[in-house]
TIZA-189312 format. One record per atom (N, C-alpha, C, O, CB): residue in one letter; z, y, x. Coordinates in steps of 0.02 Angstrom, whole numbers, padded with zeros to 5 digits, always signed. Atoms other than C-alpha are relative to their C-alpha. Glycine has a CB too. Layout:
// residues N
aZYX ...
// end
This chain:
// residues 242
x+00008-00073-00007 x+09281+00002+08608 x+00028+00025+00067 x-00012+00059+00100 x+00034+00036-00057 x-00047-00028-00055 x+09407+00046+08751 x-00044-00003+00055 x-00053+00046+00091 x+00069-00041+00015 x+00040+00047-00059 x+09295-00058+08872 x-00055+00040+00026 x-00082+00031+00080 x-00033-00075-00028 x+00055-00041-00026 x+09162+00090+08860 x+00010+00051+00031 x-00028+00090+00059 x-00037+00018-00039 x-00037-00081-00054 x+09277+00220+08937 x+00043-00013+00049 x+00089+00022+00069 x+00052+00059-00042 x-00054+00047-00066 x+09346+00083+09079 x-00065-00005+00051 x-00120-00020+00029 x+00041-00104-00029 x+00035+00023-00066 x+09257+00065+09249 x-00004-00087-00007 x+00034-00121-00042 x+00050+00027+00075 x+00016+00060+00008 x+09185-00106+09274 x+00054-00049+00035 x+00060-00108+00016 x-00068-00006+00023 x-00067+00050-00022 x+09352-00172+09392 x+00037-00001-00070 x+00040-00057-00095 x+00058+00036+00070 x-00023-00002+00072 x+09430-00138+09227 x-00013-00068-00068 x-00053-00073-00114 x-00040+00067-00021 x+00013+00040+00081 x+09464-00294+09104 x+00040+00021-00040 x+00095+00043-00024 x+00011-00079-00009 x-00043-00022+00069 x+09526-00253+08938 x-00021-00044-00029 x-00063-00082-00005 x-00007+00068-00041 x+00004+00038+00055 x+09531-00342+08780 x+00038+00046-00049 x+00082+00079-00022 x+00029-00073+00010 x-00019-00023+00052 x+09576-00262+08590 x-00001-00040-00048 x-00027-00096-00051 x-00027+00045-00011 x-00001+00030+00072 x+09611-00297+08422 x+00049+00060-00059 x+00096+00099-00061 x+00045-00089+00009 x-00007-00070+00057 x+09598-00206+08259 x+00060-00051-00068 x+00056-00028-00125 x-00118+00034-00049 x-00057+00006+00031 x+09757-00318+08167 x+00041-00049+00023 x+00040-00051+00084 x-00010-00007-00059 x-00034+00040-00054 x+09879-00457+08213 x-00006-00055-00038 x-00031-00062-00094 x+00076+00019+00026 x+00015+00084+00022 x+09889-00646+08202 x+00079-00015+00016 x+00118-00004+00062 x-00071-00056+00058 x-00083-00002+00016 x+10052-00691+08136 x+00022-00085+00049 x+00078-00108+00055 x+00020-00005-00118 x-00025+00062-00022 x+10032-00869+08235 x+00000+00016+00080 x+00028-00026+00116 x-00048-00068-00027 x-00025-00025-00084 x+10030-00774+08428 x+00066-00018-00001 x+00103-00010-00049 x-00004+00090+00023 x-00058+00029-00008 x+10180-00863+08525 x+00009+00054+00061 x-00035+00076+00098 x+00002-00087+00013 x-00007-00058-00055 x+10280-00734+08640 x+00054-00063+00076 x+00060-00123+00063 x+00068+00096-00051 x-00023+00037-00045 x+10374-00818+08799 x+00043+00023-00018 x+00040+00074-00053 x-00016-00007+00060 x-00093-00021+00003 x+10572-00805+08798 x+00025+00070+00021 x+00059+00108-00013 x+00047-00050+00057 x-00011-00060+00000 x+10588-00666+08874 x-00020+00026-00040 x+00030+00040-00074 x-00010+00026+00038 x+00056-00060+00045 x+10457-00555+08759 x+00044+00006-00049 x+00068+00060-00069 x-00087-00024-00033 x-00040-00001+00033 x+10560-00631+08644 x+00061+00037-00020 x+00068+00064-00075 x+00003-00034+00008 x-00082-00031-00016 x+10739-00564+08679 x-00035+00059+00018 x-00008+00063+00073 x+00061-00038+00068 x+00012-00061-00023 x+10647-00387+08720 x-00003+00032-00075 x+00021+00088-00087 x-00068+00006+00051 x+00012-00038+00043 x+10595-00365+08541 x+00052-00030-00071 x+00038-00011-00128 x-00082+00003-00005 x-00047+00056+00033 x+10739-00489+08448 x+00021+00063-00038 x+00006+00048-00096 x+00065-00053+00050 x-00042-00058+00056 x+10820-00325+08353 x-00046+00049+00000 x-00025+00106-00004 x+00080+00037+00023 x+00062-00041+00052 x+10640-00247+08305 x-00010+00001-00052 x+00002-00053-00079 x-00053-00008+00003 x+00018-00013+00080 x+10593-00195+08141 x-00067-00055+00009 x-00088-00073+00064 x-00025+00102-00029 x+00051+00045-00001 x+10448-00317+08089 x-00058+00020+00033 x-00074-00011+00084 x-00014-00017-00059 x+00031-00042-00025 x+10310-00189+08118 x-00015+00003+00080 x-00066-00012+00111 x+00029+00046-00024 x-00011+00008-00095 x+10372-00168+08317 x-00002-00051+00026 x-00013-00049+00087 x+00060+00017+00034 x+00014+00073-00015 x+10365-00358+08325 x-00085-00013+00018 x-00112-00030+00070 x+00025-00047-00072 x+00064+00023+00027 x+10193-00379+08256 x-00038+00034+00073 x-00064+00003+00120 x-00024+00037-00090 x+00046-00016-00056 x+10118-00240+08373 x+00017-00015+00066 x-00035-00012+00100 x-00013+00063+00000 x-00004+00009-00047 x+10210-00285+08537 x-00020-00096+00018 x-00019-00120+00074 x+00063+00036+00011 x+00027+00069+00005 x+10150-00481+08495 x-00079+00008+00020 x-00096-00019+00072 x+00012-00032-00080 x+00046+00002+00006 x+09972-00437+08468 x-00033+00029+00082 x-00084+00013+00113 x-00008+00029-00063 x+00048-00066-00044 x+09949-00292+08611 x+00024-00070+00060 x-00015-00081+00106 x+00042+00121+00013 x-00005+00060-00051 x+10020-00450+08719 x-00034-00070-00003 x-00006-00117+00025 x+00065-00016+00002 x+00057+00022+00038 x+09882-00549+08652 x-00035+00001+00058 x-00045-00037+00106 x-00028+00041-00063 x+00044-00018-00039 x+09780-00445+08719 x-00003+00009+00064 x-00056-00004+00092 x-00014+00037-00017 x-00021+00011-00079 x+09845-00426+08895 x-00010-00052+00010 x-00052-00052+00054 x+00063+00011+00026 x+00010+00072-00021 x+09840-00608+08911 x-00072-00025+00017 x-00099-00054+00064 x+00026-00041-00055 x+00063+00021-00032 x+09680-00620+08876 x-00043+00058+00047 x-00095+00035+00072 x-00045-00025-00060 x+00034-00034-00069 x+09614-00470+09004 x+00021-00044+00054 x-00016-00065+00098 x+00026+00081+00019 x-00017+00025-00069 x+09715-00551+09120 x-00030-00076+00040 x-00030-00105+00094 x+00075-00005-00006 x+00027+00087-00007 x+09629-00721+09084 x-00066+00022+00054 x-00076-00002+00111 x-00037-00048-00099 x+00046-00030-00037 x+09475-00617+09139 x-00015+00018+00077 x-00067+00036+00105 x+00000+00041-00026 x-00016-00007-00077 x+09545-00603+09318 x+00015-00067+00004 x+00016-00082+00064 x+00063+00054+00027 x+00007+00067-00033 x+09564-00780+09323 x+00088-00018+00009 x+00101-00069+00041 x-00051+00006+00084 x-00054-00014+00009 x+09757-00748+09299 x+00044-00048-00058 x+00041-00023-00114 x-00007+00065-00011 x-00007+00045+00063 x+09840-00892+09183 x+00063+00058-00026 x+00093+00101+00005 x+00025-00101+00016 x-00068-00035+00049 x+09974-00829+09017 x+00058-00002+00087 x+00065-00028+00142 x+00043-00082-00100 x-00071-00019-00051 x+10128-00761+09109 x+00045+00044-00045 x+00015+00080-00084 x-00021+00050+00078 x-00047-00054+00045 x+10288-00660+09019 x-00023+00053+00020 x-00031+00063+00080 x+00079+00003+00007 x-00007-00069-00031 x+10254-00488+09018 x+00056+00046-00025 x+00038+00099-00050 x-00062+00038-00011 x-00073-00041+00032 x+10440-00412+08965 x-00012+00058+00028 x-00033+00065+00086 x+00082-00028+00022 x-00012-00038-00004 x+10460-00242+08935 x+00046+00027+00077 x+00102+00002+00079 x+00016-00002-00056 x-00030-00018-00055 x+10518-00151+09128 x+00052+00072-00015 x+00074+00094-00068 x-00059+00009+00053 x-00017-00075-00006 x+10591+00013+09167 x-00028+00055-00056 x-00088+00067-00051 x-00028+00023+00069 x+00008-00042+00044 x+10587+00140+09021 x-00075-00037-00022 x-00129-00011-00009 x+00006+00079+00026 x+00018+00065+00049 x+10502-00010+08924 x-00090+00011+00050 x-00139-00005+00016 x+00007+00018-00124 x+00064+00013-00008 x+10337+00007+09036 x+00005-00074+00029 x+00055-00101+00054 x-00035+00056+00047 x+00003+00082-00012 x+10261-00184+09064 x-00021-00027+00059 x-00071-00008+00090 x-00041-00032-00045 x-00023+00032-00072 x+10310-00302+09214 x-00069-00030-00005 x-00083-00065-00053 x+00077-00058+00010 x+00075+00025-00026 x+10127-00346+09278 x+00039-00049+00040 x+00096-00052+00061 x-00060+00060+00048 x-00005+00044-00085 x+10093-00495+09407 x-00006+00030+00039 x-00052+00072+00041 x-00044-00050+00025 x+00013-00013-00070 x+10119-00460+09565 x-00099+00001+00013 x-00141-00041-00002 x+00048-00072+00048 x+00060-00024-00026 x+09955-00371+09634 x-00053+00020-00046 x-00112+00023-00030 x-00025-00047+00040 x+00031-00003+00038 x+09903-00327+09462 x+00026+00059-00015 x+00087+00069-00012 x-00006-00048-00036 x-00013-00074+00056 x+09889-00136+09370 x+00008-00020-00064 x+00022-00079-00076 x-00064+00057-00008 x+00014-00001+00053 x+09876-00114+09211 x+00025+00061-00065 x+00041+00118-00049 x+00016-00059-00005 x-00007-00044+00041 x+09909-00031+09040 x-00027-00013-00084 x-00083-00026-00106 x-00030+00051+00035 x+00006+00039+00077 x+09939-00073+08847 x+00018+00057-00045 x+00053+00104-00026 x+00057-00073-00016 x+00002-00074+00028 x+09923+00050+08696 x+00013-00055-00058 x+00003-00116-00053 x-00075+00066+00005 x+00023+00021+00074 x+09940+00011+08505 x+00007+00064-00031 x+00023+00113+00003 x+00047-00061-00041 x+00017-00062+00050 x+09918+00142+08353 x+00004-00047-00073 x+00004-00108-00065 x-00091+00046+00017 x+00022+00038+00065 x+09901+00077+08166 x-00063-00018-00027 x-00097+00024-00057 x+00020+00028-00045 x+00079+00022+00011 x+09739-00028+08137 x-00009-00009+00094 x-00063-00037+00108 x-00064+00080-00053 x+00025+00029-00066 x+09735-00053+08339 x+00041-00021+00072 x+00095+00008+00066 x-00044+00048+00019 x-00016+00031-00023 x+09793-00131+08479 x-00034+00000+00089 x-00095+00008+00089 x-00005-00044-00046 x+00053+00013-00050 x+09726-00149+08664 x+00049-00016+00074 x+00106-00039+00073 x-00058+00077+00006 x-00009+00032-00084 x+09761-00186+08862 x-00053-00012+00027 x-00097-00052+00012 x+00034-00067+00011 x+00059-00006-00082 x+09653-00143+09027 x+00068-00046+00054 x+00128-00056+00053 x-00022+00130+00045 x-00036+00026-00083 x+09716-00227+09192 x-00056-00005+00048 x-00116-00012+00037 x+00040-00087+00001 x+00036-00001-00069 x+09653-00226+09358 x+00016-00014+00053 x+00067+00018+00064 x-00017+00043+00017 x-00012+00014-00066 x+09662-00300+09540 x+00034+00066+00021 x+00004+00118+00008 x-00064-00020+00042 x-00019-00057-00050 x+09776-00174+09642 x-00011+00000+00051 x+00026+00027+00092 x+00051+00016+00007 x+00027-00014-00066 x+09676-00197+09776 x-00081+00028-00010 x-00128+00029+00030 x+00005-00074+00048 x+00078-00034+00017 x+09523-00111+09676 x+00048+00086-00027 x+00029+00141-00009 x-00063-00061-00092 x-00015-00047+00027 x+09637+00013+09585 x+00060+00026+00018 x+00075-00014+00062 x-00006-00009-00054 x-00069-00024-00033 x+09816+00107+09633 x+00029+00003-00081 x+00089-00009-00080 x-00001+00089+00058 x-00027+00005+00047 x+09844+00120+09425 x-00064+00017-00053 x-00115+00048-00040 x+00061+00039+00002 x+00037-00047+00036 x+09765+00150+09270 x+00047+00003-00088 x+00087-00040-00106 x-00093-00030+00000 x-00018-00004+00065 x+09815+00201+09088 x-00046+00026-00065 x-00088+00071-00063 x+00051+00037+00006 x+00033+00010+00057 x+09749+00187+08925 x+00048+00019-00088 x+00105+00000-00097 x-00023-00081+00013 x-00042-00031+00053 x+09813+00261+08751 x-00048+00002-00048 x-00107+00017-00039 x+00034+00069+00015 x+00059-00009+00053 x+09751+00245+08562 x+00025+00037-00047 x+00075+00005-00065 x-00029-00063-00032 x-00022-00022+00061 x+09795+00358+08418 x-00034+00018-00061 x-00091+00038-00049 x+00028+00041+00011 x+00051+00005+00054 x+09724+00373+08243 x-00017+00062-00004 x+00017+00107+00021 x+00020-00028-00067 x+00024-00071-00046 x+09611+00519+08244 x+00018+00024-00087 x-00002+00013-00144 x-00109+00013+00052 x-00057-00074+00065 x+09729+00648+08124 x+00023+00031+00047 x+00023+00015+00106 x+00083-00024-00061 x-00021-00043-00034 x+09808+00801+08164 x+00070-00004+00020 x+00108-00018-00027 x-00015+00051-00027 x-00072+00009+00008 x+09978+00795+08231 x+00042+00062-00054 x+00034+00121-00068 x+00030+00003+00082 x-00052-00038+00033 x+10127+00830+08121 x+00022+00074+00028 x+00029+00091+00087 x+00060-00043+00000 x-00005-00063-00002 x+10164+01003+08095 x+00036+00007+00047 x+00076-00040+00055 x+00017+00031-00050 x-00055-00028-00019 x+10258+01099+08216 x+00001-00029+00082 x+00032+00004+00124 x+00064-00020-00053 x-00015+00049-00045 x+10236+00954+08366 x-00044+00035+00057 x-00020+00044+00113 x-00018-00079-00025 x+00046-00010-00055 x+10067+01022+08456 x+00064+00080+00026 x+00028+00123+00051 x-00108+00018-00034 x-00041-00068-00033 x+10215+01182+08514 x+00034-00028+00040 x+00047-00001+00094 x+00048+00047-00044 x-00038+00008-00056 x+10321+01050+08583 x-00027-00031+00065 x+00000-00024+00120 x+00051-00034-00020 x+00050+00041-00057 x+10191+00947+08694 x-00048+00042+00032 x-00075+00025+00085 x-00045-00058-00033 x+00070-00053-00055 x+10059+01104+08750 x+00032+00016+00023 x+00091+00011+00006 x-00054+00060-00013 x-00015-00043-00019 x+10076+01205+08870 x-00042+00067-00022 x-00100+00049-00014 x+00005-00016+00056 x+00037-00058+00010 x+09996+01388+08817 x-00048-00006+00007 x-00079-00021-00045 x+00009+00045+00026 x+00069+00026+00004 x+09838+01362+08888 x-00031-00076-00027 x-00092-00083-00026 x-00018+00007+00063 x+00009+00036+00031 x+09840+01194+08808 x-00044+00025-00062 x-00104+00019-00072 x+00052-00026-00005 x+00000-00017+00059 x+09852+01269+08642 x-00077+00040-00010 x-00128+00039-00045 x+00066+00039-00012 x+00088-00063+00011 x+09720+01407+08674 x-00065-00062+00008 x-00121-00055-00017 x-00016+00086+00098 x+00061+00067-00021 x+09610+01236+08733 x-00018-00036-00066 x-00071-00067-00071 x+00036-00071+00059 x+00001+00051+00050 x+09629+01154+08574 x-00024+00077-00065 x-00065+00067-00109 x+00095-00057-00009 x+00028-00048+00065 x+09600+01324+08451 x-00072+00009+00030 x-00119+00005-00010 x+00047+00087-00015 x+00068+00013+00010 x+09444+01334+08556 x-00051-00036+00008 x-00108-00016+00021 x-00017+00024+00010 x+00026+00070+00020 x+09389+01164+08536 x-00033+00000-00083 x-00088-00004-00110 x+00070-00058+00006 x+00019-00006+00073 x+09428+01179+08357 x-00059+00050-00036 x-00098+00038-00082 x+00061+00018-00029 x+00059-00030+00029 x+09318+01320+08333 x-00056-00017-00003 x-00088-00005-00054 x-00011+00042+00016 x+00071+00029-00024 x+09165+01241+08408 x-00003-00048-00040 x-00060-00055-00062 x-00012-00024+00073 x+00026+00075+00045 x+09181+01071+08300 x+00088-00017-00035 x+00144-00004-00013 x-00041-00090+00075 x-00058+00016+00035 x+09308+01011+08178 x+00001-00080-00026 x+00024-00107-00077 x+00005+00051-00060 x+00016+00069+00005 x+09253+00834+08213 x+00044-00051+00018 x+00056-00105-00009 x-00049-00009+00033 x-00069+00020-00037 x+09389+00793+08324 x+00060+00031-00010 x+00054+00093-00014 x-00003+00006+00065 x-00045-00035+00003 x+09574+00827+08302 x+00016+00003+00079 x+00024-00042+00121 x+00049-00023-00050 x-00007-00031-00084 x+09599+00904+08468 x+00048-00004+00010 x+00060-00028+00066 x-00015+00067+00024 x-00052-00003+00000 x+09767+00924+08430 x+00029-00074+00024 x+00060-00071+00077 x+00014+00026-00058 x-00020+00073-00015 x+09811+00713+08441 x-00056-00017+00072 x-00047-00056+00119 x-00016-00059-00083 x+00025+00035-00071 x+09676+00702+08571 x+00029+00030+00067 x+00027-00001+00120 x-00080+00007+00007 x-00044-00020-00071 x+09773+00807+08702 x+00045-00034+00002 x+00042-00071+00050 x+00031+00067+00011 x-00057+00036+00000 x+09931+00728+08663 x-00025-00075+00037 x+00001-00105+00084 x+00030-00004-00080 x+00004+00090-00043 x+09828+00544+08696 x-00020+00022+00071 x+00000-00020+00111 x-00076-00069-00036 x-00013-00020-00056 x+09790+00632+08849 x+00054-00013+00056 x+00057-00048+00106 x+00001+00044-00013 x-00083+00000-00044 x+09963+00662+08919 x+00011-00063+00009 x+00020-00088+00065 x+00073+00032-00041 x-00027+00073+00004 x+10002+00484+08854 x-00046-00025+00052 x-00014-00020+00104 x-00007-00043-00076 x+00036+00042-00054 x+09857+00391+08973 x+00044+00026+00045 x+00095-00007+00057 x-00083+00008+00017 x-00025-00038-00051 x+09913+00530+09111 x+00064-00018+00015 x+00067-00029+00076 x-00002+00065-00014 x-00034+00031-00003 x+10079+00470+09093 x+00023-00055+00034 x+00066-00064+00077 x-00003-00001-00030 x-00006+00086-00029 x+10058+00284+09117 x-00050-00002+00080 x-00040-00049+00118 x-00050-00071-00077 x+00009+00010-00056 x+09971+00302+09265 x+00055+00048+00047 x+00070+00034+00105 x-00072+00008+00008 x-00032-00028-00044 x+10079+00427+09327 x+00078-00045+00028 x+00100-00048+00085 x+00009+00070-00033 x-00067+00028-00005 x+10249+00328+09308 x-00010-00078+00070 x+00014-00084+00127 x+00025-00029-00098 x-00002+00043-00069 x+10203+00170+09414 x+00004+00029+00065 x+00005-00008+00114 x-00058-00039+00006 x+00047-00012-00076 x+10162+00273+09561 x+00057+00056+00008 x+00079+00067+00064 x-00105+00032+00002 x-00070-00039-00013 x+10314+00401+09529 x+00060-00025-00006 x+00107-00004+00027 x+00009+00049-00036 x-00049+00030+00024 x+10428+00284+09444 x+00060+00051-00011 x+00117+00040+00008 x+00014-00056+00043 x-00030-00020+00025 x+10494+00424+09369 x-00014+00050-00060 x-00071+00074-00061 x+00026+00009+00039 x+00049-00031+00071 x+10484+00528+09181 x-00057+00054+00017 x-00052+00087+00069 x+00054+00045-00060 x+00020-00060-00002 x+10358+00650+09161 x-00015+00025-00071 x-00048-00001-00116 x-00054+00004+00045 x+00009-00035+00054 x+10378+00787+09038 x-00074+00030-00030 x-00126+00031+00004 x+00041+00047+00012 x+00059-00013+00014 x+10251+00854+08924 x-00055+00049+00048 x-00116+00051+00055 x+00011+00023-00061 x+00036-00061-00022 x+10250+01022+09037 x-00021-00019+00068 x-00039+00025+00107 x+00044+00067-00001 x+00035+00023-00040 x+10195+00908+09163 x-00035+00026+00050 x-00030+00055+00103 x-00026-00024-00025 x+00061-00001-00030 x+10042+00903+09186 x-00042+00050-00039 x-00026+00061-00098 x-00031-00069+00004 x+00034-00052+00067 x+09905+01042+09111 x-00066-00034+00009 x-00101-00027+00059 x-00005+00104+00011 x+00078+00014+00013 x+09744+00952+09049 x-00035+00041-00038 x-00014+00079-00082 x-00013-00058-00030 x+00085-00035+00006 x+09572+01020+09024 x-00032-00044-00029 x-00042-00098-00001 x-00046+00017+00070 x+00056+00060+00030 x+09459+00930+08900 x-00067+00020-00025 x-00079+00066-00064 x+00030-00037-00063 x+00065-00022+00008 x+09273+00921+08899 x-00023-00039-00067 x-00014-00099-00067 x-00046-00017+00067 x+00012+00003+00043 x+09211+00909+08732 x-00058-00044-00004 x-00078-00064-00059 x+00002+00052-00019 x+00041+00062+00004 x+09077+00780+08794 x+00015-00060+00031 x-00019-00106+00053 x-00056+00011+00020 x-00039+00073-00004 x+09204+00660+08824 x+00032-00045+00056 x+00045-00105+00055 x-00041-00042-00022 x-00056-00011-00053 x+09303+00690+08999 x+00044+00046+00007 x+00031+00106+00004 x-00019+00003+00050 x-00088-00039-00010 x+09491+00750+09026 x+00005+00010+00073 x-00028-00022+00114 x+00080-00059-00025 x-00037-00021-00052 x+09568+00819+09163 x+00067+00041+00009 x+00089+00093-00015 x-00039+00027+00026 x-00077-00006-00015 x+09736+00820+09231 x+00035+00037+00061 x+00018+00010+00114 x+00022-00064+00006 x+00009+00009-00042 x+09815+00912+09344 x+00075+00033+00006 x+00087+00086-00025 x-00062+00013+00025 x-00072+00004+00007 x+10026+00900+09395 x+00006+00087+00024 x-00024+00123+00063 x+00043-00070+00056 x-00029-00075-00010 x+10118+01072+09381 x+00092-00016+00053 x+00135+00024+00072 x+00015+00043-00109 x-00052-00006-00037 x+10254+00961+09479 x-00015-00045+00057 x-00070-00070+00064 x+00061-00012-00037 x+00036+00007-00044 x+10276+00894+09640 x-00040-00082-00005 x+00000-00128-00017 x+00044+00017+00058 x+00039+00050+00018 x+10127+00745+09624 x+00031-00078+00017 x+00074-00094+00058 x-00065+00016+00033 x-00024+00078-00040 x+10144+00549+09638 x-00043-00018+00055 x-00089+00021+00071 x-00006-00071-00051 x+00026-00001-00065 x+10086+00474+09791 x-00037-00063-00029 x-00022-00094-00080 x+00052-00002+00071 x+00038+00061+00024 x+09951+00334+09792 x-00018-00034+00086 x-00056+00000+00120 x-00084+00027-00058 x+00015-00016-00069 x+09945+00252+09980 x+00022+00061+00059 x-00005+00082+00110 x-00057+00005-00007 x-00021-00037-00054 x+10040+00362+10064 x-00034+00088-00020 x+00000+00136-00002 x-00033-00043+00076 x+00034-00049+00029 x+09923+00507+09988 x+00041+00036-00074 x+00076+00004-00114 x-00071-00035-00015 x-00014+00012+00048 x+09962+00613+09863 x-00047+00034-00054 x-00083+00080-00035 x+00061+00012+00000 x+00034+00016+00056 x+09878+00610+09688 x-00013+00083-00029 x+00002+00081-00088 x+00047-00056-00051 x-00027-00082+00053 x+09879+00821+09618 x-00058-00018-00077 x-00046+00011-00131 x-00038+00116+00061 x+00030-00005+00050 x+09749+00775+09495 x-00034-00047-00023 x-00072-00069+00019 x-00027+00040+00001 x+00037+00063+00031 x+09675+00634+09377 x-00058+00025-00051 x-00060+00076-00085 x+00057-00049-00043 x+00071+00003+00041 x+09503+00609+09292 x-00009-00033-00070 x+00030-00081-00069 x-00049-00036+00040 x-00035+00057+00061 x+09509+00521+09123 x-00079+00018-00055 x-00113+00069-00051 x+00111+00035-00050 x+00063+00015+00044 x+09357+00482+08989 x+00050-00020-00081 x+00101-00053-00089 x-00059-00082+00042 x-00030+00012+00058 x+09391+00489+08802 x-00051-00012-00044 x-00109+00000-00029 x+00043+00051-00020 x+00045+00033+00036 x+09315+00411+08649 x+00035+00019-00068 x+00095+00010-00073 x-00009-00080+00019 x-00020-00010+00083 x+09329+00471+08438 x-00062-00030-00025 x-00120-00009-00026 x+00013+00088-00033 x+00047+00016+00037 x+09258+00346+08345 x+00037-00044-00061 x+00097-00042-00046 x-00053-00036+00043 x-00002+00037+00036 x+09291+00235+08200 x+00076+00005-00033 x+00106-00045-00053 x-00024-00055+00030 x-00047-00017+00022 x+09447+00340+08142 x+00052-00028+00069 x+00112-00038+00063 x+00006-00025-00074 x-00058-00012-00050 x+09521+00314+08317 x-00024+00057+00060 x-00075+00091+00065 x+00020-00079+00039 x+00024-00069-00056 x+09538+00435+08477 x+00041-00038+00030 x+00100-00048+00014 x+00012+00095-00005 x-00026+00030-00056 x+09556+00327+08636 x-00002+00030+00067 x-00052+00058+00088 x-00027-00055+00003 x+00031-00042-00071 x+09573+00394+08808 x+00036-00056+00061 x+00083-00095+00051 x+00042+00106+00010 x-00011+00038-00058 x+09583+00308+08989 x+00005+00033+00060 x-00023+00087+00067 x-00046-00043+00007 x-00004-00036-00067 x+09633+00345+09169 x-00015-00069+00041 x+00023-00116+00032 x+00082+00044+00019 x+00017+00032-00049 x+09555+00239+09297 x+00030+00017+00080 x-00011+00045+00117 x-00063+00006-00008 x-00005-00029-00074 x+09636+00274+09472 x-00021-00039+00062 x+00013-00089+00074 x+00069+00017+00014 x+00031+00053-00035 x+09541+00195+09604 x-00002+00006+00089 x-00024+00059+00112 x-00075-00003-00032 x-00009-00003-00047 x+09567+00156+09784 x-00092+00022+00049 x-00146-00002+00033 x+00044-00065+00005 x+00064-00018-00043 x+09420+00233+09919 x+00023-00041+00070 x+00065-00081+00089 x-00014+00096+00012 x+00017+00067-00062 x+09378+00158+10071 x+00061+00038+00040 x+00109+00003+00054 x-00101-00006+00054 x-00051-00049-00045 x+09490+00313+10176 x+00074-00039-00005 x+00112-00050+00042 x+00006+00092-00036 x-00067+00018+00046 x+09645+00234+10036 x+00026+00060-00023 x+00079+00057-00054 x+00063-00038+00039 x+00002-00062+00060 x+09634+00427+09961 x-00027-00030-00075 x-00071-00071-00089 x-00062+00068+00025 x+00033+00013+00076 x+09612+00415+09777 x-00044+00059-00016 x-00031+00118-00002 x+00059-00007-00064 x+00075-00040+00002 x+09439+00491+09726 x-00001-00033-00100 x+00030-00072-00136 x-00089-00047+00082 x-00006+00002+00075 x+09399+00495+09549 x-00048-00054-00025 x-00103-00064+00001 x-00017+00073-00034 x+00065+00063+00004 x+09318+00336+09453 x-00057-00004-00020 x-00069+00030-00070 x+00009-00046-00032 x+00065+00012+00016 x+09146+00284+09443 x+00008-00036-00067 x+00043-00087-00069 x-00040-00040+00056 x+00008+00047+00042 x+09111+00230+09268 x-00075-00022-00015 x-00115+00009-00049 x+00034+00020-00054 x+00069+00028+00015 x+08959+00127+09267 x-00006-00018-00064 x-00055-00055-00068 x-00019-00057+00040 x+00028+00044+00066 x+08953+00072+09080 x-00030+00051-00026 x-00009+00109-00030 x+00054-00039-00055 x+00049-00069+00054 x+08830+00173+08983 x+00056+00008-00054 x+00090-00031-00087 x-00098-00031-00051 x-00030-00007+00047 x+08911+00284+08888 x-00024-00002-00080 x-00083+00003-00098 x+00023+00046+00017 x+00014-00024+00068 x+08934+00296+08694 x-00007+00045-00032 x+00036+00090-00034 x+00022-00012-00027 x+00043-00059+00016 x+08809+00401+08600 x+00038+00019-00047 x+00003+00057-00081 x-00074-00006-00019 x-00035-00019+00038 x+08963+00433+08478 x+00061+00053+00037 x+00110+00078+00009 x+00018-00059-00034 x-00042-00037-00023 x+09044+00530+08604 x-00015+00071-00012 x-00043+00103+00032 x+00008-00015+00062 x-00020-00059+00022 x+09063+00687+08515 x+00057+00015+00040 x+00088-00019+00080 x+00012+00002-00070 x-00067+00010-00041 x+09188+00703+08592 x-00001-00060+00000 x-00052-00082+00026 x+00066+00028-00023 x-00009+00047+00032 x+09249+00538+08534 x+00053-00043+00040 x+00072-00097+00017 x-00061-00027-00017 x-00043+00022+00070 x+09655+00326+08559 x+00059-00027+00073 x+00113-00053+00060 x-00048-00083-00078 x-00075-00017+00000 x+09917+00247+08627 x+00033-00067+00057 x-00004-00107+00086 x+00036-00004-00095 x-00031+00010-00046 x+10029+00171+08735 x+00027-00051-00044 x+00072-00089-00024 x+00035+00052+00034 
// end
């Protein structure tokens, strides 16, 4: 699924449960050694799946231990970005000499817990999502902004290497199945450039809501927003985590 809202530099790989015989390297190990079983299972599997995108670049197994505010230590000259949710699992990666970052996020398509869409919108968020909801009640709008932020996030942190709060960034979402991002602080830089706003493609299907940020290098070394050549999916009603 992910793979239809990724640009073609873009390998990913998913999976919808886990295989209790995946072997983690020593490190991975000692990252998740005092996890609940659960946090085992999915940081085993979603490293699975990284392995094999990365096989896809021609890239043999390698540790990928948890880094800096637990985002994951790529190879040298490699992006990337790993999500899980309950029932899914996934990882994109990419040459960083095609892309400057990208991020990817899956969450099960429900509404968030009460009380939460107040602490993650900003105002015009909110008004974005009541008039979403009016128009279709197909999508929870509410969890798909939030997976928003989350992609927006993971690409933002490599390239700032530092947090960003919810009040961030203020996204805009097109109800036929592109986001837009755009920082209310001062931006990350990509090349010496800097970044004020990201493009992102989202997908609700099969009781999930996935979304992606592609950030992709231009010939100048400005970041320009990505081409996605894969035909899209005719389930994009609109139509998922970190």
């Amino acid at each position: 699924m992910i793979e239809e809202i990724l640009p073609v530099d873009v390998m990913s790989a998913e999976a919808f449960d886990d295989d209790a015989d995946i072997r983690l390297f020593a490190e991975e190990r000692a990252a998740v050694a005092d996890a609940v079983p659960r946090r085992r299972r999915e940081f085993t599997t979603v490293r699975r799946c990284a392995r094999t995108a990365l096989g896809e670049l021609g890239i043999p197994p390698v540790p990928l231990p948890p880094g800096r505010h637990r985002a994951p230590q790529w190879p040298t000259g490699v992006v990337g970005s790993m999500t899980h949710c309950s029932g899914y699992r996934a990882a994109a990666v990419a040459r960083a000499s095609r892309l400057h970052s990208v991020g990817i996020d899956a969450e099960e398509s429900a509404p968030l817990p009460e009380g939460l869409l107040d602490l993650v919108a900003l105002p015009p968020e909110r008004d974005l999502v009541e008039r979403l909801g009016a128009q279709s009640d197909a999508v929870p709008w509410d969890r798909l902004l939030f997976s928003c932020k989350e992609a927006v996030y993971k690409v933002w942190f490599p390239l700032a290497q530092r947090m960003l709060g919810f009040d961030g960034a203020r996204i805009d979402i097109d109800s036929g199945g592109f986001f837009a991002a755009r920082f209310l602080v001062p931006p990350p830089q990509a090349a010496g450039a800097p970044v004020p706003r990201l493009t992102g493609r989202w997908l609700h299907r099969d009781g999930l809501i996935l979304t992606a940020i592609a950030l992709p290098l231009s010939v100048s070394g400005s970041p320009v927003r990505a081409t996605h050549t894969r035909a899209p999916s005719r389930a994009l009603l609109g139509t998922e985590n970190r």
